[in-house]
N, C-alpha and C positions, 0 to 999 in steps of 0.2 A: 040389613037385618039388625034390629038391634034386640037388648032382652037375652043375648045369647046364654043359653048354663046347661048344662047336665052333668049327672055324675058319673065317674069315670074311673079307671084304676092307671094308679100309676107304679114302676119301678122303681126304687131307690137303691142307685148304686152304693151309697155308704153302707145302705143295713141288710144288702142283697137281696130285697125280697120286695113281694108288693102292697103298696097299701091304698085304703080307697081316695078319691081324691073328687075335686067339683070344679070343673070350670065355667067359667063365667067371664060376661064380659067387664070392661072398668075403663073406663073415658075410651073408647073407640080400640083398646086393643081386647085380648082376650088371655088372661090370666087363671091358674089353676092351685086349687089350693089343696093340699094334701097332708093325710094324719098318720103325719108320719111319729110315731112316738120317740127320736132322737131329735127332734127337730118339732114339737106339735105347730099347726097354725102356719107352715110353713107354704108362704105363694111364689110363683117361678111365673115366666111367663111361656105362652104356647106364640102368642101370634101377637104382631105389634099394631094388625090392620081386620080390626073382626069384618068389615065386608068383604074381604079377598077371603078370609078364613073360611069365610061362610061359603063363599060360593064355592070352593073345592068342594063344601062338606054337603054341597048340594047335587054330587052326582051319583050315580049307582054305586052300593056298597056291598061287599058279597059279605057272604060268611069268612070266620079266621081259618082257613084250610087254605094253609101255606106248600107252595112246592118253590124252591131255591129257582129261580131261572138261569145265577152264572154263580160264581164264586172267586173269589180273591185269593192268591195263591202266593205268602210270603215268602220270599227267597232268600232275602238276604236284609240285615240291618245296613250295612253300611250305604254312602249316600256319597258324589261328587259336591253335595251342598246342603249348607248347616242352614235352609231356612227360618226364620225366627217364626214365622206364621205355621210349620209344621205339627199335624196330628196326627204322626205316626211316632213311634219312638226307636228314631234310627238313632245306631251309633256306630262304634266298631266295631262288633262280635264276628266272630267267624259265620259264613255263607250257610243257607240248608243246604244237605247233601242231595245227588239229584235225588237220592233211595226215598230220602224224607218227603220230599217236594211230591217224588210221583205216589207215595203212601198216599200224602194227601190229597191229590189228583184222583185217585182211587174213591176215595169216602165221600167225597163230592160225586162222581158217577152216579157212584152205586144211589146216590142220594135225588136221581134224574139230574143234575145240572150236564148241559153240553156245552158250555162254555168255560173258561178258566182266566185270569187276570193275574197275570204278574205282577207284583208290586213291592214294594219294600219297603225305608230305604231306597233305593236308588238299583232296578234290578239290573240292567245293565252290566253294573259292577259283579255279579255272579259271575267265579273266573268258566263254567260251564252251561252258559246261557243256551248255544247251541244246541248242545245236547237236549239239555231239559224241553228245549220245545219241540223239537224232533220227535222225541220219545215219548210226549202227551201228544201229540198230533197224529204219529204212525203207532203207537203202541195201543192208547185210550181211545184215537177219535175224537179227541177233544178240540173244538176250536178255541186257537189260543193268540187273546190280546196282549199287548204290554203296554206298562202304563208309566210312562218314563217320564223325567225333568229333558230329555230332546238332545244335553249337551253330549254324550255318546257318538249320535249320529251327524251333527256338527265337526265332531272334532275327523269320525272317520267315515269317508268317503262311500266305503265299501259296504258298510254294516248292514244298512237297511236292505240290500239287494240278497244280502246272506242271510240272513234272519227270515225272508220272505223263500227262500229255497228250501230252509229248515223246515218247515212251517208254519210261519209264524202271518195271521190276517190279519190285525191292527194294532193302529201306536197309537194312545191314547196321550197327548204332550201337554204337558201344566204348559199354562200361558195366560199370566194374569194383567200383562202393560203394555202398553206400544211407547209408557215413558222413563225412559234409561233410569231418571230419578226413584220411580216408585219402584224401579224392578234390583236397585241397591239397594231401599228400605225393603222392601218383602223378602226379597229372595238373597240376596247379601253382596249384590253386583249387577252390574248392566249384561243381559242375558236377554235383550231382546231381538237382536240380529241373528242369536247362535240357536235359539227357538224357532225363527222362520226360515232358517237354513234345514232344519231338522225336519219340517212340513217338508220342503221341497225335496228333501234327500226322499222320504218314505215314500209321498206320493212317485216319483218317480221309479220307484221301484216296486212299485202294484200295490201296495197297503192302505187296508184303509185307514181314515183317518177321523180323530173325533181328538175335543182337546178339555183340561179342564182348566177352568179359571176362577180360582178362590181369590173370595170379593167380604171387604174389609171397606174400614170410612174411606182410605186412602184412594183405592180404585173403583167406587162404585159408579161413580162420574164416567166409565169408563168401559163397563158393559155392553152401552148401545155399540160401541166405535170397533170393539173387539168382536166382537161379533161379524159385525158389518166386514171387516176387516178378513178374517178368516173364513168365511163363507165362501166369499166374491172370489176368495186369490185360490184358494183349493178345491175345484172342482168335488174330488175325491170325500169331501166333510160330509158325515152322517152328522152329527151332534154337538153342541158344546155343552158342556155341563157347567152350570155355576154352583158353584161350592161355596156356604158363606161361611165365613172364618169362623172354626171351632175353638171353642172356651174349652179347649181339654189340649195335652200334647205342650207344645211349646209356645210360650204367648208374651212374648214381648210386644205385641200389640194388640191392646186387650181393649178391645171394641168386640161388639155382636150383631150381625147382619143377618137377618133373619130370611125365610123364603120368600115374602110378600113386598119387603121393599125392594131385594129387588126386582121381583116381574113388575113395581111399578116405576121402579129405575129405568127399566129395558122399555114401557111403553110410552114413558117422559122423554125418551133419547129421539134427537130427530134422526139418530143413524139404524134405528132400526125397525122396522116396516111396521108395526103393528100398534097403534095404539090405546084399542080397550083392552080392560084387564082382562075382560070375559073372554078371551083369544085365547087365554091361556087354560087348561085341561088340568086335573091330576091325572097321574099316570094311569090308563086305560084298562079294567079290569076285562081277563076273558077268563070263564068257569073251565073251560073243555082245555084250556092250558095250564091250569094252576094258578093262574095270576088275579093275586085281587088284594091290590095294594092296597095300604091305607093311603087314603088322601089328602093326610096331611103331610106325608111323605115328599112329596115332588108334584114339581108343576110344570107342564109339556106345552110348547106352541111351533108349530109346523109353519117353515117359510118357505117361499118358492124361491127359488135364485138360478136367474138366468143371465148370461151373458158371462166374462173375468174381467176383473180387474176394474177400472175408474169406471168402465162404463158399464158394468153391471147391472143389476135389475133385482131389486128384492121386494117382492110384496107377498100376502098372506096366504100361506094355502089354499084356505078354505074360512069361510065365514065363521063366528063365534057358537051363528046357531048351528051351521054344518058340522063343525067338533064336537060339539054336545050330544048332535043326533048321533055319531059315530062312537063315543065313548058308551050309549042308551044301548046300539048294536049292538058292539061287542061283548057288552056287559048280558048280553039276552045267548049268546050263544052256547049254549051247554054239552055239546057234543050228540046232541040228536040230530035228525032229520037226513037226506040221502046224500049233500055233500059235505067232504072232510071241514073237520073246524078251521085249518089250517087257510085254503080257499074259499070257506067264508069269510072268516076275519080279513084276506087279502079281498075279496070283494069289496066290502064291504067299505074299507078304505079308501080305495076307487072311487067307490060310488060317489063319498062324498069330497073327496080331496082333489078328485080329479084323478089322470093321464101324469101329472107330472111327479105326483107322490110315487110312480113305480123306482124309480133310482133311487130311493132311501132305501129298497131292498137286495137292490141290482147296481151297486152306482159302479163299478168295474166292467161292467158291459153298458148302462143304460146312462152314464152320468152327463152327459154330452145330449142326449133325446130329450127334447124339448122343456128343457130348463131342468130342476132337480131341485130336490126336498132336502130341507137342513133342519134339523130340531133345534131349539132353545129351551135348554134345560133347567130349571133351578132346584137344585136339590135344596134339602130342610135338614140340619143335622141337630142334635137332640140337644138339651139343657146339659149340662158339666154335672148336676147330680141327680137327675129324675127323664125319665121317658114313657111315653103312652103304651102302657103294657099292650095294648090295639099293634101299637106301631112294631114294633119287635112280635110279635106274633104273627101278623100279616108281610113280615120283610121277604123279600123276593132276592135279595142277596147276601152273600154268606162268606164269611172267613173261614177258610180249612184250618183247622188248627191240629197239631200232633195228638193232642189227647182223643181223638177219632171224632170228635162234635163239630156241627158246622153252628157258627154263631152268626145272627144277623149282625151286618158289619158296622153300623154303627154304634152298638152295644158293645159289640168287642173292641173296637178301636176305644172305645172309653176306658174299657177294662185293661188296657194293654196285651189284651189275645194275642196281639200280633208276632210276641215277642216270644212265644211258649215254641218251645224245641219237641 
């Protein structure tokens, strides 16, 4: 498509408020220009590939009637590792208290989220991790992830089996290199044997598993293989998420990797199954659950993966046009008609994904039944001084912060949210 432009509002984190703005396309990417009065005339860019742009921006779009689906839950600043690529802003401050933590465990509730994400900093390091997740799991009912750097459960044996007793259902593990070199540059050490130790300790002891891998010039080479790589060896993988490196937080390496190259990194890589772009989805809107993301937010592609290890098997859920008719479904279901939206939308999945997609819902009992679903995630995190007021208005995940407000999380990570007591 080319021609692209409409006009649009944008956020300005400098002058905290919004102003109108126009994007348009300019030699093949798609650029936005906004009037901003500290800054007039001022162009940012949205997307570095307006045909990838465009085709997200071509699937169902709801209304801005936001409902939070999980929320981010910060515990603690402090971190086992000072990454130079990090956009949180850990340091040394004292731990939330659990009182704190479960307040805002509370505000999220109350706010419909059933899910919660530990994060920090480095949560782990919370000297009452146990507890905290005991006490949101038996107290709230909340299911509760953690979203750790892995070296924790590397170093002790025991952890992951104890954490999984407390109640805790997944470890969410950064994992950005399979090359000792790149994982000294990013992360400040070779940390790639003590990351797939930490796969194997969780899976081993029931949790699930999903991992993130924030992607910079250094490793984008390196997507397809990571991928490929933790799929095949972890039964147990719902998802990976690629995170491209944020121009906010810590940046000693100051490159910008946007959402589009890489889903066309991942369908350039011989190591990973899919190679049109059209495979790939924005995240899938359903009316009858709250969900109706913006689309410039992330981009989904469903793999089948059968067999472990070398001999493994990875090919494509379902065809480009079969994702599309599935995102058109769900996007139609509104909570009418005589069965729950719930068994529709799983229907409906089925329908067109197949028998094998049931394990991305069940993979603790189903992961082993005839191959299993693994998503390929690429998240889009926003420009360092402007965001699609759209995007932050339709966010579907939220930072609990003390002052009782749930913030979409990539707003708030900008803002330093994370840090507020």
């Amino acid at each position: 498509m080319s021609g692209f432009r409409e006009r649009t509002r944008v956020w300005c984190f400098t002058c905290k408020a919004e102003h109108p703005a126009e994007a348009f396309e300019a030699d093949g990417a798609v650029m936005c220009r906004v009037e901003c009065p500290h800054a007039p005339g001022t162009v940012f860019s949205l997307s570095s590939d307006v045909e990838l742009f465009t085709h997200f921006r071509s699937f169902p779009q709801l209304p801005a009637a936001r409902r939070f689906q999980f929320a981010l839950l910060h515990v603690t600043d402090r971190c086992t590792m000072k990454c130079p690529i990090c956009f949180a802003s850990s340091g040394d401050g004292p731990p939330a208290s659990v009182g704190d933590v479960l307040e805002k465990a509370r505000i999220a509730k109350d706010a419909g989220v059933k899910a919660v994400s530990l994060t920090g900093g480095e949560p782990t390091e919370h000297p009452a991790l146990e507890e905290l997740i005991r006490r949101l799991k038996r107290e709230l009912g909340l299911k509760v992830v953690l979203i750790t750097n892995g070296l924790a459960f590397s170093r002790d044996a025991s952890l992951a089996a104890r954490l999984r007793r407390t109640g805790l259902s997944k470890v969410v593990i950064s994992f950005d290199t399979l090359s000792p070199e790149t994982s000294r540059l990013m992360r400040g050490d070779d940390y790639v044997e003590a990351k797939l130790a930490a796969f194997e300790r969780a899976a081993a002891a029931g949790l699930g598993l999903a991992a993130n891998m924030t992607v910079c010039e250094r490793n984008i080479c390196e997507v397809g293989p990571v991928f490929r790589l933790l799929a095949t060896r972890f039964p147990a993988l719902t998802h990976v998420l690629f995170q491209p490196f944020a121009d906010f937080g810590r940046r000693s390496l100051h490159d910008r990797i946007d959402r589009e190259r890489i889903v066309r990194a991942l369908c350039e890589s011989r190591e990973f199954p899919v190679e049109a772009f059209d495979s790939f989805v924005p995240a899938p809107n359903v009316p009858a659950f709250g969900i109706g993301v913006h689309p410039d937010c992330c981009a989904v592609c469903a793999v089948s993966a059968r067999g472990a290890g070398v001999r493994a098997r990875l090919s494509p859920l379902a065809s480009s046009a079969a994702m599309r008719r599935l995102c058109e479904r769900l996007a139609a279901i509104d909570g009418s008609g005589l069965l729950p939206p719930s068994l529709r939308a799983l229907l409906a999945w089925v329908r067109f994904a197949g028998m094998r997609s049931l394990p991305l819902f069940a993979h603790r009992w189903l992961c082993g039944f005839g191959g299993r679903a693994v998503l390929a995630v690429v998240d889009n995190l926003p420009n360092r001084e402007f965001m699609l007021s759209e995007r932050i208005e339709r966010c579907g995940s939220a930072l609990a912060c003390a002052d009782g407000s749930l913030y979409p999380v990539c707003a708030a990570y900008r803002m330093g949210k994370e840090r507020k007591r």
